[in-house]
C-alpha atoms as one frame of an Amber mdcrd trajectory, in Angstrom:
protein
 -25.740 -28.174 -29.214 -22.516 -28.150 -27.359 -22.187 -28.921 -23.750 -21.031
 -26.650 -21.055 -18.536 -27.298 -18.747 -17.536 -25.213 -15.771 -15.397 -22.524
 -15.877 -12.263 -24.800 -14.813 -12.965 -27.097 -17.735 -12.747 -24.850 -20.573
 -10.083 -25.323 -22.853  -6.769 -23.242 -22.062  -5.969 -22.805 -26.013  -9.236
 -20.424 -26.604  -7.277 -17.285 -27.115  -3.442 -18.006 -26.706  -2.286 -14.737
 -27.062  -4.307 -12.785 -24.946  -3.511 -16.085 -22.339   0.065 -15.020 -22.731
   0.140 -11.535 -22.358  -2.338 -12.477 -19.218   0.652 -14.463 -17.555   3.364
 -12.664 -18.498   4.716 -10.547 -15.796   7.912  -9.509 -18.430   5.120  -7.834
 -20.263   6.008  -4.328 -21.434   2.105  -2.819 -20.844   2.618  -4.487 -17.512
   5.873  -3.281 -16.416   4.957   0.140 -17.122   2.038   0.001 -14.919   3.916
  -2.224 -12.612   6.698   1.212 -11.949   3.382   3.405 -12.132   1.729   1.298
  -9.269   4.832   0.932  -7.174   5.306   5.184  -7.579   1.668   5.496  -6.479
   2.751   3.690  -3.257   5.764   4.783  -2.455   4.414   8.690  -3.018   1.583
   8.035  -0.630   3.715   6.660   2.031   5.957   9.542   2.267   3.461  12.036
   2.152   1.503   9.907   4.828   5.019   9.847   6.370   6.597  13.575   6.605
   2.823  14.493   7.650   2.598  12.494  10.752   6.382  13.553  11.328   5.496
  17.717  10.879   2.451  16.502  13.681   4.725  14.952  16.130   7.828  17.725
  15.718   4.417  20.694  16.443   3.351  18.299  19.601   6.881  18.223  21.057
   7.649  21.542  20.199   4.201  22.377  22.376   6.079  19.939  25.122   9.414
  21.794  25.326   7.874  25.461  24.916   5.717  24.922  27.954   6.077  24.422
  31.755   6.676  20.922  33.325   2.693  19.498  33.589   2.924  15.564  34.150
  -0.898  15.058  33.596  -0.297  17.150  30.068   2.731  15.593  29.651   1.577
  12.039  29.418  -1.236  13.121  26.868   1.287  14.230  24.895   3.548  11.187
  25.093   0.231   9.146  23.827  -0.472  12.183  21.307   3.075  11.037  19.685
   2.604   7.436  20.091  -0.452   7.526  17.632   1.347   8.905  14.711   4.372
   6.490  15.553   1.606   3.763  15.022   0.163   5.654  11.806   3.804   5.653
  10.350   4.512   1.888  11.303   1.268   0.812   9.949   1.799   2.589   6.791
   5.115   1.554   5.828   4.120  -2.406   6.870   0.791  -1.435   4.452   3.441
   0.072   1.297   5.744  -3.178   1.883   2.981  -5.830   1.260   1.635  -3.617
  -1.639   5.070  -3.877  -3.223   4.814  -7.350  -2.336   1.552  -8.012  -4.182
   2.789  -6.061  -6.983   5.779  -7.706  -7.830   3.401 -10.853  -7.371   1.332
  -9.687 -10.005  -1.785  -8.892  -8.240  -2.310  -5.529  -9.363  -5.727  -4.710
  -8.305  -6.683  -7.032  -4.957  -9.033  -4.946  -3.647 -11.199  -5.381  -7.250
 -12.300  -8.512  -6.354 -14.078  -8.049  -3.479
């Protein structure tokens, strides 16, 4: 009967080819999916984008079509600094996902 070793002992040379295309971020499977993933990311962030953009022109437009309130006035400067926060956090959020792609790590969020 053959001994077990952990996981980090096994020998590397088991299945070399799959190993390689595993590695391989030249890959043509993977680069394919690579330009899929980064289109995924870059479509959501614009849509997420010209959204909160449409929200903020219909809150100023409310601002400069009505009289001069200060009390509704400051709600509505906070009103616009949420979706000034939304975009930021969004475009930080599609940079690190390019980030991990280009890295390799496709799916992240699978292992946990």
């Amino acid at each position: 009967m053959e001994e077990r070793r952990p996981y980090e002992e096994q020998p590397v040379d088991l299945n070399p080819d799959r190993r390689d295309l595993m590695h391989r971020a030249d890959a043509p499977v993977r680069k394919a999916d690579k330009g899929r993933r980064k289109t995924g990311a870059v479509v959501f962030t614009i849509i997420t984008v010209v959204i909160m953009l449409l929200y903020i022109i219909l809150l100023l437009g409310i601002v400069f079509s009505g009289g001069n309130d200060p009390v509704g006035d400051s709600i509505i400067v906070i009103m616009v600094a949420i979706p000034i926060l939304v975009i930021l956090g969004v475009v930080y959020a599609c940079r690190e996902r390019m980030k991990e792609i280009e890295g390799g790590e496709w799916d992240e969020a699978s292992k946990y």
